[in-house]
N, CA, C and O atoms as a MOPAC input file, in Angstrom:
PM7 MOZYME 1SCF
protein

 N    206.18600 1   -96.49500 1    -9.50800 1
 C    206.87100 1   -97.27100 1   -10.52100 1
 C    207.81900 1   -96.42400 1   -11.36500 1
 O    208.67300 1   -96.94000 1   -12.08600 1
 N    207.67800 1   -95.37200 1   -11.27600 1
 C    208.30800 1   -94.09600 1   -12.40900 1
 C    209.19800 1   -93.21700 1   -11.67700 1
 O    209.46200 1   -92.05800 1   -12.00000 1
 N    209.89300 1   -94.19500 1   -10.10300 1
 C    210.52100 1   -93.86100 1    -9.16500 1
 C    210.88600 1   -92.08500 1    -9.40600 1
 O    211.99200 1   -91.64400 1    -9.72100 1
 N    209.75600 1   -91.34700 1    -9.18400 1
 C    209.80600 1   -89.89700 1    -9.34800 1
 C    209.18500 1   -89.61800 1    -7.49900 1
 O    208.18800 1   -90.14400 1    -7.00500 1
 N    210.12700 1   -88.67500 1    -6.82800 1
 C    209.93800 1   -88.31600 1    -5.79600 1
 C    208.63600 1   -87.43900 1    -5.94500 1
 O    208.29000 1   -86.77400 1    -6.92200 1
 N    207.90200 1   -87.62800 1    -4.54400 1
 C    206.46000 1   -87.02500 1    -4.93500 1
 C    206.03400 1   -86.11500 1    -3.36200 1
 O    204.98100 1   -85.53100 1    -3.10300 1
 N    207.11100 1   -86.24900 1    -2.61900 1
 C    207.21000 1   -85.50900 1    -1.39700 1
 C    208.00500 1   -86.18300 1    -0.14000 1
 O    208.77600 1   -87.05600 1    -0.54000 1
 N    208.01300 1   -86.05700 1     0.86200 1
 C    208.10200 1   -86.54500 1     2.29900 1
 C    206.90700 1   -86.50100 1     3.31800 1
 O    205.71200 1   -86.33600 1     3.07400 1
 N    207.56500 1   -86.70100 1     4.57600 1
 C    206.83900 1   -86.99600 1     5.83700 1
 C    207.75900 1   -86.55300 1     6.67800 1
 O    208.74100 1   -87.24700 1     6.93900 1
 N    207.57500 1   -85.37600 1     7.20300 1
 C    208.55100 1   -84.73300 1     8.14300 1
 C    207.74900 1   -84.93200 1     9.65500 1
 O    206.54500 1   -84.87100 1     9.90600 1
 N    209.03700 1   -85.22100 1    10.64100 1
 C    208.57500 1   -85.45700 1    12.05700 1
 C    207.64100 1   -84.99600 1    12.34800 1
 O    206.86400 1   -85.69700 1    12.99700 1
 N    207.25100 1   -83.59400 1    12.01400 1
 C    206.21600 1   -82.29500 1    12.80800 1
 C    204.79000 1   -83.21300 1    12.57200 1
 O    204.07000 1   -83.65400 1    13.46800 1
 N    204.53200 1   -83.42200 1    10.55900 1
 C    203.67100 1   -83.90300 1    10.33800 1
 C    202.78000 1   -85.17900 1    11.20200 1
 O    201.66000 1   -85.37500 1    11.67300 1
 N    204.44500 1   -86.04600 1    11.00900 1
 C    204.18800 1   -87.42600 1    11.53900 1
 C    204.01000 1   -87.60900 1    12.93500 1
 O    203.31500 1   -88.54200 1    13.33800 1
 N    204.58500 1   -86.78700 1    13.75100 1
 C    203.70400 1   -86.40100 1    15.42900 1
 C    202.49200 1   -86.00700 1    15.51600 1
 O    201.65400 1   -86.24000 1    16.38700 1
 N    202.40100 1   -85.13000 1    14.16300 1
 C    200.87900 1   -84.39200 1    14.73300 1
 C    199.62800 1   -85.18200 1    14.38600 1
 O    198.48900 1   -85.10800 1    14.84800 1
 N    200.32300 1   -86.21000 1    13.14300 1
 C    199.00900 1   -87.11700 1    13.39400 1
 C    199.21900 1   -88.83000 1    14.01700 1
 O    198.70000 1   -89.81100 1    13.48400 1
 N    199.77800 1   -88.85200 1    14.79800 1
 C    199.96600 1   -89.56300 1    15.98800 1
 C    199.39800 1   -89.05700 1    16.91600 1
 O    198.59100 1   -89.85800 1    17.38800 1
 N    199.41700 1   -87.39000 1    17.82400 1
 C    199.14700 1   -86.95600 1    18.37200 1
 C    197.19400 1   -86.82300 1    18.11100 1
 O    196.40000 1   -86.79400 1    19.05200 1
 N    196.89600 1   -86.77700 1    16.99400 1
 C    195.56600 1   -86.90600 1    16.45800 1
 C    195.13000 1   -88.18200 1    16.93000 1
 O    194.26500 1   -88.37600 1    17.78400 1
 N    195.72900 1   -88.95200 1    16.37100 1
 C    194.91100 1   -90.69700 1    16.67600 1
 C    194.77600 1   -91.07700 1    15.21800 1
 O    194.03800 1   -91.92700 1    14.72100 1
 N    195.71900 1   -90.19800 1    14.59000 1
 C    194.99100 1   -90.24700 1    13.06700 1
 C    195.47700 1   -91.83900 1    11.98900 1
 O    195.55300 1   -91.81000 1    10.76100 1
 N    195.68400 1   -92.82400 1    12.67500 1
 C    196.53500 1   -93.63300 1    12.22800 1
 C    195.72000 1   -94.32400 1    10.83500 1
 O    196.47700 1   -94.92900 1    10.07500 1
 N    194.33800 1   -94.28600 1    10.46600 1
 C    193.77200 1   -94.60500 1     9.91000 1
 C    193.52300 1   -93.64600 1     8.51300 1
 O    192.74300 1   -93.98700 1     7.62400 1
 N    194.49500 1   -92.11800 1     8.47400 1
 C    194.32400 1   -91.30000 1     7.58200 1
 C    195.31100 1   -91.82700 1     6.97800 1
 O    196.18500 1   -92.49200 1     7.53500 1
 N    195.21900 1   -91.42800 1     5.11400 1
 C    195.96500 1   -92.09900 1     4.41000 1
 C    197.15900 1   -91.01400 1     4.02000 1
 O    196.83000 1   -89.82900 1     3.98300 1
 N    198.56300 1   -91.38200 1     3.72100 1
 C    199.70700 1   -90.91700 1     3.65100 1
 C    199.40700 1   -89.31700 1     2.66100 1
 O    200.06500 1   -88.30200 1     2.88900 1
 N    198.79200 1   -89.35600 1     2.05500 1
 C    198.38900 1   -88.02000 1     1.51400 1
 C    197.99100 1   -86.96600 1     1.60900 1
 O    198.03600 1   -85.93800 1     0.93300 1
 N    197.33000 1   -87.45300 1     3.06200 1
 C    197.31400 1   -86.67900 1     3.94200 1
 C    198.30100 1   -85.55600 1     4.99100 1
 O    198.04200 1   -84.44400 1     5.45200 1
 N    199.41700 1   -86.37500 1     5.08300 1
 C    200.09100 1   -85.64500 1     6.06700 1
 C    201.37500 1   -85.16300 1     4.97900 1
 O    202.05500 1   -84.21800 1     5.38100 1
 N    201.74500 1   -85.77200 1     3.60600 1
 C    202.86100 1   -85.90600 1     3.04700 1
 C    202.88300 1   -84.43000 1     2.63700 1
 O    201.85600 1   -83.80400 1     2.37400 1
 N    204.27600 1   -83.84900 1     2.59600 1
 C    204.55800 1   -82.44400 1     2.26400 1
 C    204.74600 1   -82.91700 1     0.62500 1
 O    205.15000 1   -84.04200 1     0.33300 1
 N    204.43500 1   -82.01800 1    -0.26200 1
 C    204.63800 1   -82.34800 1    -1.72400 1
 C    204.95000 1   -81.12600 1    -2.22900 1
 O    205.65900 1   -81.28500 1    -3.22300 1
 N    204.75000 1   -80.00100 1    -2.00600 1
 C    205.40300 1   -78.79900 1    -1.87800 1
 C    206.42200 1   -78.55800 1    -2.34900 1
 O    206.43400 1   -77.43400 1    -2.85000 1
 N    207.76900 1   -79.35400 1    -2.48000 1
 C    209.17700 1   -79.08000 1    -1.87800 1
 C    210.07700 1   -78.47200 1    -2.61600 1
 O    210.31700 1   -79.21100 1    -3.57100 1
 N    210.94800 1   -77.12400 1    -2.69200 1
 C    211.78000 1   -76.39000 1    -3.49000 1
 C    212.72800 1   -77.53300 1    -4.37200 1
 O    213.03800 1   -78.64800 1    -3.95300 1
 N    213.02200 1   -77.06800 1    -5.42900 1
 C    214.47600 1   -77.95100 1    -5.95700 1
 C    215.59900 1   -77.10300 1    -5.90600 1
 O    215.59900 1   -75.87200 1    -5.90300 1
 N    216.26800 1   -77.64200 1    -5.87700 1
 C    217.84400 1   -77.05600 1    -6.40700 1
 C    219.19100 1   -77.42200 1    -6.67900 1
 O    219.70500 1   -78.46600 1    -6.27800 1
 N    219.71100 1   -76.62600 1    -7.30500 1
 C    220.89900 1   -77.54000 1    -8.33800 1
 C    221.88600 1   -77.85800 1    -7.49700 1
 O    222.13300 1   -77.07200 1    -6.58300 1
 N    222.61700 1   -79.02500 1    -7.63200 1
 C    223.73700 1   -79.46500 1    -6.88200 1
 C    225.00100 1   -78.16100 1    -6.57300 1
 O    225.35100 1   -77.75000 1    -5.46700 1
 N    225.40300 1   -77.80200 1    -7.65200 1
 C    225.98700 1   -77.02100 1    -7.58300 1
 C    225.55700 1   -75.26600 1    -6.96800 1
 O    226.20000 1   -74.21600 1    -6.98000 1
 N    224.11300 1   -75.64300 1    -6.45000 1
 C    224.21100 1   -73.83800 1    -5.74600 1
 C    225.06200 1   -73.19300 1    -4.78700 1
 O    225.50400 1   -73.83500 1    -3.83400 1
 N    225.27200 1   -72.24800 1    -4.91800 1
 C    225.84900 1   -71.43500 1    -3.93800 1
 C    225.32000 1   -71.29600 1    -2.45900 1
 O    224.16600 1   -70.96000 1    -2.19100 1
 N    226.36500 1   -71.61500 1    -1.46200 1
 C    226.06700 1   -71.80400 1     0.09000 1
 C    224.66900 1   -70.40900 1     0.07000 1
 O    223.47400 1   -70.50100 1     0.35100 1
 N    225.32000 1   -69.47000 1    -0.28900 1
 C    225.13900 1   -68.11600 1     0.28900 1
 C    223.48300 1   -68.09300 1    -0.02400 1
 O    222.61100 1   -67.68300 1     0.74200 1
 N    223.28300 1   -68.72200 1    -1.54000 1
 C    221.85300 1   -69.02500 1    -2.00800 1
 C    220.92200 1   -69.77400 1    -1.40300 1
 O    219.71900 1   -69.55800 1    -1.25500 1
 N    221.75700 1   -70.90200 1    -0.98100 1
 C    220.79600 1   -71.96200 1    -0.03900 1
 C    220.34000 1   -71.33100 1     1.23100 1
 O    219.19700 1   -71.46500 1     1.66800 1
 N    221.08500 1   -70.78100 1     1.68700 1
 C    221.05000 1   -70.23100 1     3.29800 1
 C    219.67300 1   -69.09300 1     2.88300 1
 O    218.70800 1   -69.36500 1     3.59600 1
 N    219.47800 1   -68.29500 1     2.22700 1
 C    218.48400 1   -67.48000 1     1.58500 1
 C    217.07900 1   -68.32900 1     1.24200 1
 O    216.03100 1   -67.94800 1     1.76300 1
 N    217.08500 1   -69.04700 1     0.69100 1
 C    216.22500 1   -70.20500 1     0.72400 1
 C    215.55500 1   -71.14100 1     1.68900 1
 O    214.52100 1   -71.79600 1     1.55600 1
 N    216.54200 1   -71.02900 1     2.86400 1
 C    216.37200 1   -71.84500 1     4.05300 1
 C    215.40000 1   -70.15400 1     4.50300 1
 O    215.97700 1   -70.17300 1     5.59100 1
 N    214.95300 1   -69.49400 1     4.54800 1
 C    215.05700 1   -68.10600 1     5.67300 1
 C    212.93000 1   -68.87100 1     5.03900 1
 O    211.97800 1   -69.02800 1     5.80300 1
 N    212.94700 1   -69.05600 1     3.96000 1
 C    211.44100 1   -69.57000 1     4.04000 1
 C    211.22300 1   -70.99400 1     4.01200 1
 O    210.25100 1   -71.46100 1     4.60500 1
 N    212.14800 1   -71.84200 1     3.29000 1
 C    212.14500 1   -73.35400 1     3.18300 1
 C    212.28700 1   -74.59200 1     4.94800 1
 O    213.01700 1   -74.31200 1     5.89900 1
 N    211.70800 1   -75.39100 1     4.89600 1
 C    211.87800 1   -76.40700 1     5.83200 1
 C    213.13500 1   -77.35300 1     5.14400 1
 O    213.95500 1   -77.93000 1     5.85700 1
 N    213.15100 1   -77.40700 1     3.97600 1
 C    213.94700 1   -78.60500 1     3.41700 1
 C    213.78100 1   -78.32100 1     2.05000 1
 O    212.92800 1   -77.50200 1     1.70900 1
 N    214.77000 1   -79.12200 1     0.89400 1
 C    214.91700 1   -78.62600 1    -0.14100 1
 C    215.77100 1   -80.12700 1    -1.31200 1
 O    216.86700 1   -80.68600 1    -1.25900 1
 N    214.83200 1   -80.23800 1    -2.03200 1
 C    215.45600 1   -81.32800 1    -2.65000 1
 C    216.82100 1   -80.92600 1    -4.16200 1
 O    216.82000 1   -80.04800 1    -5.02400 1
 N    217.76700 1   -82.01800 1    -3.86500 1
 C    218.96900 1   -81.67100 1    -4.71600 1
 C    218.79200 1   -82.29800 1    -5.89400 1
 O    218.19900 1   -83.33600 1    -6.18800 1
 N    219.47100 1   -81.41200 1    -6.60000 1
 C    218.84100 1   -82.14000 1    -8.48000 1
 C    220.83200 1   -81.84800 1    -8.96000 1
 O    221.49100 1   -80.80900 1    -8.91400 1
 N    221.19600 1   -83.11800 1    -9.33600 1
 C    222.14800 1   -82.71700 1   -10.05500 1
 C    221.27900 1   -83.53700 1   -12.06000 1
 O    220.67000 1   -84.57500 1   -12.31900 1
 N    221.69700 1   -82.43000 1   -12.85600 1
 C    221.42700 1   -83.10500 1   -14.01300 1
 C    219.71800 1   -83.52900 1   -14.08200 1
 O    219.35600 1   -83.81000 1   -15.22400 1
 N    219.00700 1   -83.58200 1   -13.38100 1
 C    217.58500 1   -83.56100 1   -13.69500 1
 C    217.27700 1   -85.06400 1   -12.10800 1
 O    216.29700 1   -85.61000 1   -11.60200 1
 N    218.66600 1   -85.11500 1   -11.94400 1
 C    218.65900 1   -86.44100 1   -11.07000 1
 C    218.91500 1   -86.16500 1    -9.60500 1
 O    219.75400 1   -85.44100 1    -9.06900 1
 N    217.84100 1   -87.04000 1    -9.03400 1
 C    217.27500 1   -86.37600 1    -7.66400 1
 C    218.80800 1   -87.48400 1    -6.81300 1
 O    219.10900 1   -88.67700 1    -6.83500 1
 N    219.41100 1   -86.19000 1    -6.14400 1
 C    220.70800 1   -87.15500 1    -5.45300 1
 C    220.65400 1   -86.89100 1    -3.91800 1
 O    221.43000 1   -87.50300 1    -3.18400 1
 N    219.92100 1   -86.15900 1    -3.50500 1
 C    219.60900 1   -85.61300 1    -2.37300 1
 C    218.53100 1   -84.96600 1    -1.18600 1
 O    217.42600 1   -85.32300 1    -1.59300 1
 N    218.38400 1   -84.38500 1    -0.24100 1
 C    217.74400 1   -83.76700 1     0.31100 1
 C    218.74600 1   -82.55100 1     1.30300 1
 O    219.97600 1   -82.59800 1     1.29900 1
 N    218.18600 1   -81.82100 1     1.86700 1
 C    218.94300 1   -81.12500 1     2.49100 1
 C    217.64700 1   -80.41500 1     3.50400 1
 O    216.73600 1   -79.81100 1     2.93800 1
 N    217.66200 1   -80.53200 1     4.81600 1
 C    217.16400 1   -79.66400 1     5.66000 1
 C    217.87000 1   -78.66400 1     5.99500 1
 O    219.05000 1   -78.46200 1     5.70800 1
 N    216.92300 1   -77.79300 1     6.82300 1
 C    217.61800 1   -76.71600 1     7.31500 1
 C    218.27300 1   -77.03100 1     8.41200 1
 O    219.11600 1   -76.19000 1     8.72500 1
 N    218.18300 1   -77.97000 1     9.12800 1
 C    218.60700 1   -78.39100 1    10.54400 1
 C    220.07500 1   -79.18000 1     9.85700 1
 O    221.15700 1   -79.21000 1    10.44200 1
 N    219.81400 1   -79.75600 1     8.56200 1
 C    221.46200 1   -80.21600 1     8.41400 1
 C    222.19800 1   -78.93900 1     7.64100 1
 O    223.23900 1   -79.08400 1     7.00000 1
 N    221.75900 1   -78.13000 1     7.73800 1
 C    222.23600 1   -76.50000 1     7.04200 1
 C    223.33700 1   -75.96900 1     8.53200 1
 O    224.49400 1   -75.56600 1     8.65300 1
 N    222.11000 1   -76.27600 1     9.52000 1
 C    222.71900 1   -75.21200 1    10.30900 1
 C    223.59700 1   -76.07100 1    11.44300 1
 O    223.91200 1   -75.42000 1    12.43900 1
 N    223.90400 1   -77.07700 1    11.40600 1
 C    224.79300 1   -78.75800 1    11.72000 1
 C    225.83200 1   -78.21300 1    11.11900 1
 O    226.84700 1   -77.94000 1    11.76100 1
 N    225.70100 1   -77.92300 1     9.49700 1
 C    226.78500 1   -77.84500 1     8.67200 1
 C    227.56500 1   -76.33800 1     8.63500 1
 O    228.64400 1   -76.21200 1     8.05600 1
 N    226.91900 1   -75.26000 1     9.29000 1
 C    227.84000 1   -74.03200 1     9.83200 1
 C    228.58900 1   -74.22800 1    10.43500 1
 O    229.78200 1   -74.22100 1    10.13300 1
 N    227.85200 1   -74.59300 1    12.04300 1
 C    228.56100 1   -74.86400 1    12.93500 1
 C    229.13000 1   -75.47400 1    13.15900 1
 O    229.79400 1   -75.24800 1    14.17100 1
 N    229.39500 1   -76.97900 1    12.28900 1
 C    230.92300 1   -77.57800 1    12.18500 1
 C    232.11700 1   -76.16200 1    11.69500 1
 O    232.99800 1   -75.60500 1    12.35000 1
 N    231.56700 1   -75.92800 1    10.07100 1
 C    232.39400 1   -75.06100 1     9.99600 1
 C    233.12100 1   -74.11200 1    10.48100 1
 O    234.32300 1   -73.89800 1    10.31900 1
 N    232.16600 1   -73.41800 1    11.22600 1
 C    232.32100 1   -72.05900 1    12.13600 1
 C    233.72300 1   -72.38200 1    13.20700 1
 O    234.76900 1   -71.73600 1    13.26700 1
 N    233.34600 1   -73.53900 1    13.95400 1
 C    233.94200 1   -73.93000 1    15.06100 1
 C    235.71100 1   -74.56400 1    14.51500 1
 O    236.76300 1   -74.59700 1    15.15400 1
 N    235.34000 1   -75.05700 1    12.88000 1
 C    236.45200 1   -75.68300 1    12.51400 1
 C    238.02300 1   -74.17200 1    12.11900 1
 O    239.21100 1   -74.14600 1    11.79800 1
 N    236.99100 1   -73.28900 1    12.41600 1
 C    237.98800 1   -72.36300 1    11.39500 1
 C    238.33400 1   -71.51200 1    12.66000 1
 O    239.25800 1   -70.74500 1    12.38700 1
 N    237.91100 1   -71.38800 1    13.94000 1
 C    238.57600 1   -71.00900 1    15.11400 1
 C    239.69600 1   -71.54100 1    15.72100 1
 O    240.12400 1   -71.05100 1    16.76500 1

């Protein structure tokens, strides 16, 4: 009700308890709640440093949750770049 983010459910989780049979365990179970913050405005160079231990990383502009960011859309988002500047 206090629409405050309180984690996710990342594929790995959500296979592995499929792969369990676990369909009867409750979401609190598998939910990552863990999750780094960081400011809209960080620096690429910072995030990428962050990714070297993080799975994913939630965006805060102003105290206000506007985002998510994986590492898999991190490294999507090089290699556009990379390829765009050849």
């Amino acid at each position: 009700d206090n629409k405050k983010i309180i984690g996710v459910i990342d594929e790995t989780n959500l296979l592995k308890a499929v792969l369990e049979k676990s369909f009867k365990e409750k979401i609190k179970k598998i939910v990552i709640n863990k999750i780094k913050k960081v400011n809209y405005d960080l620096e690429l160079e910072k995030l990428i440093s962050i990714f070297k231990k993080e799975k994913l990383v939630f965006v805060y502009k102003k105290s206000k949750f506007v985002g998510m960011i994986t590492r898999n859309d991190l490294l999507c988002y090089l290699k556009r770049n990379i390829n765009a500047k050849k």
